[in-house]
C-alpha positions as CSV (number, residue, x, y, z in Angstrom):
1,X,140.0,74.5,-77.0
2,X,137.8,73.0,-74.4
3,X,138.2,75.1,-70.6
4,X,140.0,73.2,-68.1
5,X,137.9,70.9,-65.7
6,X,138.2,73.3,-62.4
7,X,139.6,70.9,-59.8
8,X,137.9,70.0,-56.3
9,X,139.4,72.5,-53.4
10,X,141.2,69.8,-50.9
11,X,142.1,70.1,-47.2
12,X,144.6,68.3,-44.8
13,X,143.2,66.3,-42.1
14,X,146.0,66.0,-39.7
15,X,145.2,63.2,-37.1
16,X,147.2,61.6,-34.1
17,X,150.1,58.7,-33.7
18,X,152.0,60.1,-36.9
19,X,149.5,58.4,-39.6
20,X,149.7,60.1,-42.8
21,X,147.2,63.3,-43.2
22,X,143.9,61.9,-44.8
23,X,143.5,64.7,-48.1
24,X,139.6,65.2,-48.0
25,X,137.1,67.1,-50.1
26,X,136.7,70.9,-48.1
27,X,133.7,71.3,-49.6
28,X,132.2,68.3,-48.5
29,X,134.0,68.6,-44.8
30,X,133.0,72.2,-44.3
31,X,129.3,71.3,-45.4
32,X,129.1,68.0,-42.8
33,X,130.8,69.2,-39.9
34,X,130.3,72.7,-37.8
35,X,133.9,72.5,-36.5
36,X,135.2,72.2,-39.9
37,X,132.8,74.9,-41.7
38,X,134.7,77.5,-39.0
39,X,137.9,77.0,-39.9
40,X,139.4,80.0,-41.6
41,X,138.4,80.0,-45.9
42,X,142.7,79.9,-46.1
43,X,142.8,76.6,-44.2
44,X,144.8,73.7,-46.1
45,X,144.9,72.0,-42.8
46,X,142.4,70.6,-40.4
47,X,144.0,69.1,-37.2
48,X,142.3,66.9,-35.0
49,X,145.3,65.4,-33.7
50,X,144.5,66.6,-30.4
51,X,140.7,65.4,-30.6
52,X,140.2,63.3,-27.3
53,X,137.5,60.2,-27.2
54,X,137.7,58.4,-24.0
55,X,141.0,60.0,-23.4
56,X,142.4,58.2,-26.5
57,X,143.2,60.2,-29.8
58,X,140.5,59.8,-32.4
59,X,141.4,56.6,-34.3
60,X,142.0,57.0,-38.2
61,X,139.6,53.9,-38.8
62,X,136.9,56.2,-36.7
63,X,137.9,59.0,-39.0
64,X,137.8,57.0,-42.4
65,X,134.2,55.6,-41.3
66,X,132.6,59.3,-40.7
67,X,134.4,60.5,-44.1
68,X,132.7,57.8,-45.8
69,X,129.7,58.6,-44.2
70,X,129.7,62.8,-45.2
71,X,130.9,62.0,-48.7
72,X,127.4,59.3,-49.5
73,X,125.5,62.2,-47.6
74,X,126.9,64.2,-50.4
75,X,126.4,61.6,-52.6
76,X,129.9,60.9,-53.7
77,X,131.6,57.8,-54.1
78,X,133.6,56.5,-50.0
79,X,136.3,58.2,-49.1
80,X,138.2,55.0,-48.6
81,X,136.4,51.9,-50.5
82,X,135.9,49.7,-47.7
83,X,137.5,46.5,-47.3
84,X,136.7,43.0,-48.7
85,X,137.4,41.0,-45.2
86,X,135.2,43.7,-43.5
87,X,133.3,42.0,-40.6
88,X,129.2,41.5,-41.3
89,X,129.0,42.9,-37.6
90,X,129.3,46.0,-35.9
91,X,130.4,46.3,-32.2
92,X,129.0,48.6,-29.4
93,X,132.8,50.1,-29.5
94,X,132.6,50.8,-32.5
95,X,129.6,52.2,-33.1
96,X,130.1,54.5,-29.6
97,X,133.5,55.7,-30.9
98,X,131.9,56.7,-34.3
99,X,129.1,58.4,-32.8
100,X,131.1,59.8,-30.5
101,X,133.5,61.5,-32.9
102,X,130.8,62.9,-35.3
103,X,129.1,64.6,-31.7
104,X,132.9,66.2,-31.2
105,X,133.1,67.9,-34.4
106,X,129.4,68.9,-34.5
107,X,128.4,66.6,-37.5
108,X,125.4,67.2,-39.6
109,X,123.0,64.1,-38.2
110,X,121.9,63.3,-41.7
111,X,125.8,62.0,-41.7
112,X,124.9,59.7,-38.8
113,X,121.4,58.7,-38.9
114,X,122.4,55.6,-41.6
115,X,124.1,54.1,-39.0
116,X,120.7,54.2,-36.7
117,X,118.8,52.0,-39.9
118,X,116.9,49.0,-38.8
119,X,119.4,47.1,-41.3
120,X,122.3,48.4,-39.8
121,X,121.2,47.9,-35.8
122,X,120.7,44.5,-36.6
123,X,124.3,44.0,-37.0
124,X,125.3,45.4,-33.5
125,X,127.0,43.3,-31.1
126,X,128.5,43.5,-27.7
127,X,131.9,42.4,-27.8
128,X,133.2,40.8,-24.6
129,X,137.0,40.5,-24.6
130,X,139.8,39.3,-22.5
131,X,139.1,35.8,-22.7
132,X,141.5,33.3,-23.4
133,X,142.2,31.6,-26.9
134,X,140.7,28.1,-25.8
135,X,137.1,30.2,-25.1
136,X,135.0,31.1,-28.7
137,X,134.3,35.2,-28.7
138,X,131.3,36.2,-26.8
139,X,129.3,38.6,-28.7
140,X,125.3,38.9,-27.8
141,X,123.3,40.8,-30.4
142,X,121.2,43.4,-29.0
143,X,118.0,43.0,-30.3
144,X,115.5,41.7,-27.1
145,X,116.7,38.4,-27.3
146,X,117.2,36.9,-23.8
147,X,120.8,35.9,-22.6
148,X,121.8,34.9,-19.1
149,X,124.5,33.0,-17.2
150,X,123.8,29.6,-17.0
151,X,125.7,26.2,-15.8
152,X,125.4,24.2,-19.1
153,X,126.4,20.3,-19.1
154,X,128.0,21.6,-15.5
155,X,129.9,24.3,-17.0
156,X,129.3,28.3,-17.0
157,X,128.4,29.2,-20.1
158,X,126.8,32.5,-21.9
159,X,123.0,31.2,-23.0
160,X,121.0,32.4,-25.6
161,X,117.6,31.4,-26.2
162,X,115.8,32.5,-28.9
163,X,111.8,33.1,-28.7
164,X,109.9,31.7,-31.1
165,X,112.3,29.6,-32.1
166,X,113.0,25.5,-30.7
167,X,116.6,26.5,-30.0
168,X,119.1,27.5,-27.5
169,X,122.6,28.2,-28.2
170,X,125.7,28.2,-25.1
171,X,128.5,29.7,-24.9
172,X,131.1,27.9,-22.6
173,X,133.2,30.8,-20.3
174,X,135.6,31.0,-18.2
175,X,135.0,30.1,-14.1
176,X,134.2,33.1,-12.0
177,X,134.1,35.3,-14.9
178,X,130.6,36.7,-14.2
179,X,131.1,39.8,-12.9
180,X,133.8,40.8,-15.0
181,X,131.7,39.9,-17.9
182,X,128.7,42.1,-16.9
183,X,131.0,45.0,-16.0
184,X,132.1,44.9,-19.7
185,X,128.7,44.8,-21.0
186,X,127.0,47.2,-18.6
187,X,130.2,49.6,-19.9
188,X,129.4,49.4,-23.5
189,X,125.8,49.9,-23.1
190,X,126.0,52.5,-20.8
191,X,128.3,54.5,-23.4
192,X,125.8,53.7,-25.8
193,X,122.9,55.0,-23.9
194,X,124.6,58.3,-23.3
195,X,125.6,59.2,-26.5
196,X,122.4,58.3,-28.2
197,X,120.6,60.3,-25.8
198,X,122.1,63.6,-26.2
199,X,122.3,62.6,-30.1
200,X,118.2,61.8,-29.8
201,X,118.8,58.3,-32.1
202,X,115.7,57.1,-30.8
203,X,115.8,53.4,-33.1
204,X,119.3,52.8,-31.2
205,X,117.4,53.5,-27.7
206,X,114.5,51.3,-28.4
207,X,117.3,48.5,-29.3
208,X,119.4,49.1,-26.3
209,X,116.4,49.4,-23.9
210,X,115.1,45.8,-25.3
211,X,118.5,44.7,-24.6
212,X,118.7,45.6,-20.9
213,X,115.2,44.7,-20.0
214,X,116.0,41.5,-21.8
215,X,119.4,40.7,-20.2
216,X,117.6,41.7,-16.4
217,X,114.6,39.5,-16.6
218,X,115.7,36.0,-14.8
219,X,114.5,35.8,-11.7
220,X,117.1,36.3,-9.2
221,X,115.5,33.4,-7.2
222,X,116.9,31.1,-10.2
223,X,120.2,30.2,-9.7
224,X,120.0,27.7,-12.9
225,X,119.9,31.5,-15.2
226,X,121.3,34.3,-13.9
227,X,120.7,37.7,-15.1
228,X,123.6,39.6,-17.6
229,X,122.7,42.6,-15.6
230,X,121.5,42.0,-12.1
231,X,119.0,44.9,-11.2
232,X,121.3,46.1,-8.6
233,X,123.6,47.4,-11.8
């Protein structure tokens, strides 16, 4: 008779707004995280419930994502199999609140540093939000390209122009929206910057650097293009 398989040791990760524990490998959570590798060896629970990010609870989504992320570090199968109508594109939110978390619970970086890859950064977007339904989503790529506010057929717009390349794309917004729209995008990459410089993810810096310099280069004489973010910012 054949011994028993021995069965992977599991552990409760309680989380906040009543969602359901997430059961995850201990092994694998006590390996990746420093926070998790002091819990007491009797633990069957690891709470987090009270974990703060921005003053918000730690989102299960941004809890799925760095699970995924420590189980393919320990080269295991995702946590959560990600899903089919995932979007191709990752926002500065996003990626802030996931670095964000992994920093809290003192992740390994070998967890993290995927999410850092060239492939990966070219997916990162700056989500601008609060527009109305008749406006298309406004979501510059940060990757040097230049974008600045512009009057376009006689309406503000969102411009990208794109070097090396014989075209121009225009994004139509909403009048006297400027300066709320630079608030939001000087606030995500602001967050950005901080957390990748006390997490040293230099490839993320170099992006976000090319963005700034990129989206503060019009000339402030030239009221045709207008800078994302004026100097002054």
């Amino acid at each position: 008779m054949s011994p028993k398989k021995k069965s992977r040791a599991t552990i409760q990760v309680v989380i906040a707004n009543n969602d359901e524990p997430l059961v995850v490998d201990e092994n694998i959570v006590r390996a990746r995280s420093l926070v998790a590798s002091e819990l007491p060896e009797s633990a069957t629970v690891w709470d987090i419930s009270g974990l703060l990010i921005e003053g918000e609870p730690a989102k299960r989504e941004t809890v799925v994502k760095w699970l995924n992320l420590a189980y393919r570090a320990s080269r295991r199968k995702p946590y959560e199999q990600p899903s089919a109508q995932q979007p191709d594109t990752t926002t500065a939110a996003e990626l802030y609140e996931l670095l964000a978390f992994a920093d809290s619970i003192a992740s390994s970086q070998n967890v993290y540093l995927p999410l850092v890859a060239n492939n990966e950064l070219r997916k990162l977007r700056i989500q601008i939000g609060n527009l109305p339904e008749a406006f298309e989503p406004v979501r510059p790529a940060v990757d040097g390209r230049p974008y600045v506010f512009c009057n376009c057929n006689e309406e503000p717009s969102l411009h990208l122009s794109d070097p090396g390349v014989d075209m121009c794309k225009s994004i139509r917004i909403p009048e006297n929206s400027e300066a709320a729209l630079t608030d939001e995008v000087v606030e995500q990459v602001g967050k950005l910057l901080y957390i990748s410089y006390k997490l040293k993810l230099e490839p993320l810096l170099q992006r976000l650097h090319m963005f700034v310099a990129a989206a503060a280069a019009p000339a402030a004489a030239n009221e045709q293009r207008r800078a994302i973010i004026p100097r002054d910012k």
